[in-house]
C-alpha positions in Angstrom: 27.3 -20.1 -19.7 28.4 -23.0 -21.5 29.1 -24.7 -25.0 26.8 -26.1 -26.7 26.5 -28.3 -29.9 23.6 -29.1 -32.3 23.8 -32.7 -34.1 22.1 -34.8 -36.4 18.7 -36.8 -35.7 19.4 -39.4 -33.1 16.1 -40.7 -32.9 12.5 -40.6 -34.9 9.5 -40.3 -31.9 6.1 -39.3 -33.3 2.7 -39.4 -32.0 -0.3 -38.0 -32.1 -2.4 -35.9 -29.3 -5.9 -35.9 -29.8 -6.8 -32.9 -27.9 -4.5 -30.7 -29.4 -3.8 -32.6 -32.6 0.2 -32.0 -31.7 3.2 -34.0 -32.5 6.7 -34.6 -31.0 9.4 -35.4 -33.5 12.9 -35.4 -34.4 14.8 -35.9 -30.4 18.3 -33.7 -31.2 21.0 -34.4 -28.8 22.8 -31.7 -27.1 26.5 -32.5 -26.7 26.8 -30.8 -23.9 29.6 -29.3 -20.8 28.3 -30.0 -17.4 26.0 -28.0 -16.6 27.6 -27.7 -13.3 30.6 -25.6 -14.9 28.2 -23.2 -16.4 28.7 -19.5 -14.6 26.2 -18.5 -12.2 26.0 -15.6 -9.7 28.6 -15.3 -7.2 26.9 -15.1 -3.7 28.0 -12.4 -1.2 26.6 -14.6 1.5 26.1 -18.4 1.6 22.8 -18.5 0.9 22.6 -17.7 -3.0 21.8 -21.0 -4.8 20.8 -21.5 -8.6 17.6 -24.2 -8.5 17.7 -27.4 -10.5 21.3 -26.0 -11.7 23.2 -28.8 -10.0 20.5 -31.1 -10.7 20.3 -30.7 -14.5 24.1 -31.6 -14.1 22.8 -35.7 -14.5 19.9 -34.9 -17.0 20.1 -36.2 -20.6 19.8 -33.0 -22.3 18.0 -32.5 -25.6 15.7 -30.4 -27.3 12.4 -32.0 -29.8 11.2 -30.8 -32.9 7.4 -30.1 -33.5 5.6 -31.6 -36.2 7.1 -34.7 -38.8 10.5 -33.9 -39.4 10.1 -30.6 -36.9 8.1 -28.8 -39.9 6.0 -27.2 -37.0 8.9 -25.6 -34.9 9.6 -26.6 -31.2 8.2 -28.3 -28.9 10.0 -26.1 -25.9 9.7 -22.8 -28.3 7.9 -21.1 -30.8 6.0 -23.6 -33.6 2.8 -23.3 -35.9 0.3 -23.8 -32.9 1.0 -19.9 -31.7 1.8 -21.5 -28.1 2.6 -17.4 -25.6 4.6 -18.6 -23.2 7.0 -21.7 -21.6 7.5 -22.1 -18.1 9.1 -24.4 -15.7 7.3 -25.5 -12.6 9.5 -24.5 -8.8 8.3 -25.7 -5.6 11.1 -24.5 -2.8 8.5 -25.2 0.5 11.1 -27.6 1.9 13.6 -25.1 1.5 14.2 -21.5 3.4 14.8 -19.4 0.4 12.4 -16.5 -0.2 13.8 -14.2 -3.7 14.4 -14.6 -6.5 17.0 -12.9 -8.2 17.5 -13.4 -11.1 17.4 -16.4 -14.0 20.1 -18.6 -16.4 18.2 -20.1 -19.6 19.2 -22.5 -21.6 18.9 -21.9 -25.7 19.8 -23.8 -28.2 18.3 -22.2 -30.8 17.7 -18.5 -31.4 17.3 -17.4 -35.0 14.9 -16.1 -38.2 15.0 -16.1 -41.1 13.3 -12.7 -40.7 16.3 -9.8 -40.0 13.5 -7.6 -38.2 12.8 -10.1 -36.1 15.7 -10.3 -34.3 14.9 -6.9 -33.0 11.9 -8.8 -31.1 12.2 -9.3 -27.6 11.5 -12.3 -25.4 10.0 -11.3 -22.2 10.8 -13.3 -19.1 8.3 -13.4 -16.2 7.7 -14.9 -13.0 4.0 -16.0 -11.7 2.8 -17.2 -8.7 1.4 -20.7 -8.7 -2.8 -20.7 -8.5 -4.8 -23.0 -6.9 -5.2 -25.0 -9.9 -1.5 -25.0 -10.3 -1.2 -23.2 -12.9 0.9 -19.8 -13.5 -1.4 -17.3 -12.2 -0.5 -13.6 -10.6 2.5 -12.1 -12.8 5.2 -11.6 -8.9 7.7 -8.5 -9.6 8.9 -6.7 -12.9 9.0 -8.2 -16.1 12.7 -8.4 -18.7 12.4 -7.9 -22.0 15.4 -9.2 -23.9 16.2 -8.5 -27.8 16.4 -12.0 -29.8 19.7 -10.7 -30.7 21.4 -11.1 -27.7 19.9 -14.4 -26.8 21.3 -15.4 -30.6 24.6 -14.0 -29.9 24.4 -16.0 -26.3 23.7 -19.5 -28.5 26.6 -18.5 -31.5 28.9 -17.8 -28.6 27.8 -21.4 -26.8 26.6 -19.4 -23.0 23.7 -19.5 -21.4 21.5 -16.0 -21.6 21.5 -14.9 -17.7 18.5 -12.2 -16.8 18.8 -10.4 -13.4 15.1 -9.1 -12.2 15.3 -5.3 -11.7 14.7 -5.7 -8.0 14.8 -8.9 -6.4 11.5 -10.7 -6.1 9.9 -12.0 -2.8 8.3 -15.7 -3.5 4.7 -16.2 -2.6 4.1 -17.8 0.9 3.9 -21.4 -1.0 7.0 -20.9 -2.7 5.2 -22.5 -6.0 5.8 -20.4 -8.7 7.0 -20.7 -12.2 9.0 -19.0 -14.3 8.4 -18.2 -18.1 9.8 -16.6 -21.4 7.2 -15.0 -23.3 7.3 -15.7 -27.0 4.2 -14.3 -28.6 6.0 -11.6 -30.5 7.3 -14.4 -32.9 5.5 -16.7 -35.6 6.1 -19.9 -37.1 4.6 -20.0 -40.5 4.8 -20.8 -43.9 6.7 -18.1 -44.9 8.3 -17.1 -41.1 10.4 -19.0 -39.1 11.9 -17.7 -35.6 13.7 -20.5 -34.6 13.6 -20.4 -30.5 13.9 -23.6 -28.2 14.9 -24.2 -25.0 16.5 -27.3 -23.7 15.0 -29.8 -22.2 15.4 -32.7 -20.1 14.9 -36.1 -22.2 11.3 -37.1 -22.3 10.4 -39.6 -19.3 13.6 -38.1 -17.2 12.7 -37.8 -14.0 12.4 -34.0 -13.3 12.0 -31.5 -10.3 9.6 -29.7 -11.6 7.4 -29.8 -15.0 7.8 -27.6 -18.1 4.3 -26.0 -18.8 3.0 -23.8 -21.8 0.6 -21.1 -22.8 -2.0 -21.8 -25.5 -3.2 -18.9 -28.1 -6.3 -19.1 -26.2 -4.5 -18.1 -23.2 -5.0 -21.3 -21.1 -2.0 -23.2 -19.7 -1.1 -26.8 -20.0 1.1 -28.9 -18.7 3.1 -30.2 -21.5 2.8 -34.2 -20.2 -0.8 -34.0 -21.4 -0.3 -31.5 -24.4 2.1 -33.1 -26.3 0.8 -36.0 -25.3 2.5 -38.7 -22.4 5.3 -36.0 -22.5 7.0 -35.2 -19.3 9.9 -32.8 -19.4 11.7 -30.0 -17.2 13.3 -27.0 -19.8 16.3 -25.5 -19.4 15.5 -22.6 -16.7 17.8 -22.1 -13.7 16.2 -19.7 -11.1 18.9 -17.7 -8.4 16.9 -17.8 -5.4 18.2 -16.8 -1.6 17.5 -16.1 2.0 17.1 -12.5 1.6 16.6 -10.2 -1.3 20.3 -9.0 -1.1 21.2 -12.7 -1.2 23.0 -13.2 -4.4 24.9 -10.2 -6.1 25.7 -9.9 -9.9 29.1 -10.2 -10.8 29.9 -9.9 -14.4 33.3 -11.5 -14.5 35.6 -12.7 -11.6 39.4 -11.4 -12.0 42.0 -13.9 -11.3 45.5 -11.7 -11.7 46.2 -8.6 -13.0 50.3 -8.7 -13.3 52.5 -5.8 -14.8 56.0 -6.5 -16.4 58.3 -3.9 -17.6 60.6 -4.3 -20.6 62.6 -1.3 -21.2 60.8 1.8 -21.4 57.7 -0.2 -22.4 54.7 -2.2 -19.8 53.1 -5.3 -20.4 49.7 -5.5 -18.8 48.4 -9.1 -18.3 44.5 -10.1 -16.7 43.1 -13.5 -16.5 39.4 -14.1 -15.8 37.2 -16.4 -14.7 33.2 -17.0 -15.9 32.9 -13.9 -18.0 29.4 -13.3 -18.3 27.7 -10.3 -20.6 30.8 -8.3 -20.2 31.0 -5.8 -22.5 35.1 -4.8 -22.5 38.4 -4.0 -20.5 40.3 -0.9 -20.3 43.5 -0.9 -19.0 44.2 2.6 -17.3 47.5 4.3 -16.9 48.4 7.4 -14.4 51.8 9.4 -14.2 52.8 12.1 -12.0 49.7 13.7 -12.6 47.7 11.0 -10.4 44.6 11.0 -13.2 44.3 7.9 -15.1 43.7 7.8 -18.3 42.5 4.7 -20.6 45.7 3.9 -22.8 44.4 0.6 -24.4 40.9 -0.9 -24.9 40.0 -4.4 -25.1 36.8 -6.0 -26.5 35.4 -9.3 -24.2 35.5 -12.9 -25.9 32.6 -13.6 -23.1 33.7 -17.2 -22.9 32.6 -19.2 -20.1 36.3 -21.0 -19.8 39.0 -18.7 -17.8 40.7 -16.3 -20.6 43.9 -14.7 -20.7 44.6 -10.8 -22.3 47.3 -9.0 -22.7 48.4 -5.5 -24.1 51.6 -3.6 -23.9 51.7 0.1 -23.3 54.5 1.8 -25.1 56.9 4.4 -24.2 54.9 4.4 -20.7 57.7 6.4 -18.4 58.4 8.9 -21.1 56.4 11.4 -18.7 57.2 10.1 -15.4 59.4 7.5 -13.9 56.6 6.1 -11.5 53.1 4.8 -13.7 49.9 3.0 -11.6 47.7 0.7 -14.0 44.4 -0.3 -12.9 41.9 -3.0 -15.1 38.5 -1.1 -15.8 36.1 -3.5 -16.3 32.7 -2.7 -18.7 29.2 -4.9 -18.0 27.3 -5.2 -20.8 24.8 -3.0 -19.1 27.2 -0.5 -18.7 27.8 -1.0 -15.1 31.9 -0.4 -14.0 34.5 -2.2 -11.7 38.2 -1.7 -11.3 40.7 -3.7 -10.4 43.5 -2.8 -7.4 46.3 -0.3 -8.5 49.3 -2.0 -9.5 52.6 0.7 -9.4 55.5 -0.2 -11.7 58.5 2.1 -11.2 61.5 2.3 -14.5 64.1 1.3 -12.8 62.5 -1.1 -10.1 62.5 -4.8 -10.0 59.4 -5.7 -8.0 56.1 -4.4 -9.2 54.1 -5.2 -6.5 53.5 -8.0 -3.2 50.6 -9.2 -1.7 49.9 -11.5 1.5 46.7 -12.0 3.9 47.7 -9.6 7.0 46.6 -11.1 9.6 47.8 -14.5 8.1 47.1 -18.0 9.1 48.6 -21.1 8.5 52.0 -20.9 6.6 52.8 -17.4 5.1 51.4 -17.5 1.3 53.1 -14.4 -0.9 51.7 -13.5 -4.4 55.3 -11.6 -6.0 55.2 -9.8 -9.2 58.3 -8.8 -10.6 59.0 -6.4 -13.8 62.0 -8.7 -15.0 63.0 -11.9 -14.1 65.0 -11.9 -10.7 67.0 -13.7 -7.7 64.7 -13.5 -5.0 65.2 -14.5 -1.1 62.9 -13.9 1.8 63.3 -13.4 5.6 60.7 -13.3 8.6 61.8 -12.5 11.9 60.4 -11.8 15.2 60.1 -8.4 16.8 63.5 -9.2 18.7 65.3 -10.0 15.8 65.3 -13.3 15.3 65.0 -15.0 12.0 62.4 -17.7 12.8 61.4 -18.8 8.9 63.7 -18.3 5.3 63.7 -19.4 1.7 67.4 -18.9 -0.1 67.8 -17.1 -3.2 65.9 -18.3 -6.3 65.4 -17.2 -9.6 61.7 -16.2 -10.3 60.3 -15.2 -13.6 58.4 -12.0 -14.4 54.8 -11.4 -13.6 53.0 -13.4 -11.1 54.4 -16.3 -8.8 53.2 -17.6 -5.5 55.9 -18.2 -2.6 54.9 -20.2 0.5 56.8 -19.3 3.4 57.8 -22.7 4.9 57.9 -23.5 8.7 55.3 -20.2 9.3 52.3 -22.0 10.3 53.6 -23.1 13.6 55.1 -19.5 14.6 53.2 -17.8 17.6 50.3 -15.1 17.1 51.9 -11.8 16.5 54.0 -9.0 14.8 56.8 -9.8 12.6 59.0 -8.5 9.9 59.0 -9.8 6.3 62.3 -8.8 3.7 62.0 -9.4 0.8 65.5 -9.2 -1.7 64.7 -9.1 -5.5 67.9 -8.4 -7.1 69.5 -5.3 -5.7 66.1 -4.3 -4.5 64.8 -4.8 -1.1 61.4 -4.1 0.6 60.2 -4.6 4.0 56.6 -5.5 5.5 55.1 -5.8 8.9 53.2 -8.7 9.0 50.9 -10.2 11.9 50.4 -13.9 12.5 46.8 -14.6 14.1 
């Protein structure tokens, strides 16, 4: 999901089309991030792609008005000609992905100036493509999404992501389209849902064509019904080898870190392309081994890695050994958790780890409670010191040491000490 900016006018382009009596006007600009930094769905194997995402990464994005002055709506939305549906044209023959998964789409407007309508929903479907080349049979299940969320996707500048409830198998011509459905809102005198998509700029050579559904139920290319009009809109399919292709992830966790001052613990998280998340809660358990949430943190949902923080006070007043884990909330309601980190009153390292097996030179992710001296010793299962790094002062919570001279050490076992302070701890490690 990515920011997005609306600006002034750039340009005046009207014309007349003499079938439909329709007119483009008012070209906005979108100022926008590459697209190609926009969050997507993290694969779990390599064949999970997003189509036309990299792609619109060189388009001149924009969005057109309808009508003089955009009196009439959107071109790429709802306007006063009662247009159902917008789709986007996919033909994947010369390509060996089958499912789809799931969708990004790109609004930049999605508003009324009717409150009940925002309790509307936009449906998203996929067709197949007929023999005339138009959407035809409806392929899978249907989402229906709430013009709420899609507004608070466009005030919070991300993309609105919808995940199909099972993944859907593309027809044997892979030609299909994908739509949002839009007939539940009205532009008229005295209603105005404000809905667009992007689009590429007119003219901009596109991958596939943006099309639309008439109130009489036909569909139209829109180079023909808006006259010579040629534009791709903002829709980004996930499609993939195999229907368990690409996976969902709502948020990718960077670090969790712990840091003890005093009697108190400082839990920190970074995170990387939230998307939909609802909230964290950081979990605490003592000597009784049942965690319980201690603090609850609401999602900023920001495309951009983000940082959080929260301290838990008094945490050792019932034990002197805590565990902290990150629970994790989809706005769905779906749950992950992050590992278990221990923190201990009195220690200085709050936890270490390493890749075992490990390849290449040694690489050791160190948390520390306080700030600390730290050395580090490897030696072979003789006894031999073969690699070393002298005492040097680290700060608290995460740092990454790199274990110089490992990478040309012999496959096998070896021992790892590592002296933080007055505090030692000792590893088994194996080089492949």
């Amino acid at each position: 999901m990515r920011k997005i900016y609306s600006a002034a006018f750039l340009t005046l382009l009207c014309f007349n089309v003499a079938n439909a009596q329709r007119i483009v006007s008012g070209k906005m600009s979108v100022n926008k991030i590459p697209i190609s930094n926009a969050p997507g769905i993290k694969g779990t194997t390599s064949d999970c792609d997003t189509s036309n995402f990299e792609e619109a990464n060189d388009w001149a994005l924009t969005y057109y008005g309808a009508g003089i002055g955009g009196v009439d709506g959107f071109v790429a939305g709802v306007n006063k000609y009662a247009d159902k549906q917008k789709a986007n044209y996919f033909d994947l023959s010369s390509t060996t992905y089958s499912y789809t998964t799931g969708c990004l789409f790109y609004f930049i407007v999605a508003n009324t100036n009717k409150s009940a309508d925002l309790t509307k929903k936009i449906i998203f479907r996929v067709y197949d493509a007929g023999i005339d080349g138009n959407p035809a049979t409806q392929l899978g299940d249907s989402v229906a999404v709430p013009l709420s969320q899609i507004k608070t996707d466009v005030d919070g500048h991300y993309l609105t992501q919808i995940i199909f409830p099972t993944p859907i198998a593309l027809p044997p011509s892979k030609q299909f389209f994908v739509s949002m459905d839009i007939s539940n809102f009205k532009w008229t005198t005295s209603t105005h849902d404000s809905i667009s998509l992007v689009t590429s700029t007119n003219g901009f050579v596109v991958p596939g064509q943006g099309y639309e559904q008439w109130s009489d139920n036909s569909w139209n290319p829109m180079d023909g019904s808006w006259g010579d009009f040629k534009v791709g809109l903002g829709i980004f399919p996930y499609v993939s080898n195999t229907a368990a292709g690409c996976t969902a992830l709502p948020v990718k966790l960077l670090s969790f870190n712990a840091e003890r001052k005093s009697n108190d613990v400082t839990l920190n998280w970074k995170i990387s392309s939230e998307l939909n998340m609802n909230r964290y809660e950081v979990e605490r358990a003592d000597n009784t081994g049942t965690f319980k949430t201690v603090a609850t943190v609401k999602s900023l949902n920001s495309f951009k890695e983000q940082s959080y923080t929260v301290t838990d006070r008094n945490a050792f007043n019932a034990s002197t050994s805590v565990q902290y884990r990150l629970k994790q909330v989809d706005g769905d309601g779906s749950v992950s958790y992050s590992r278990v980190i221990n923190v201990k009153s009195n220690n200085a390292i709050t936890d270490v780890t390493f890749m075992n097996p490990f390849t290449g030179d040694l690489k050791i992710q160190l948390n520390l409670a306080t700030a600390q001296a730290v050395s580090l010793s490897l030696y072979d299962m003789q006894g031999k010191l073969v690699a070393s790094q002298k005492s040097k002062m680290y700060d608290a919570f995460s740092s990454t040491i790199i274990l110089n001279n490992t990478a040309s050490l012999k496959s096998g076992m070896y021992v790892l000490k590592l002296n933080a302070g007055t505090e030692q701890a000792v590893y088994k490690v194996v080089k492949q």
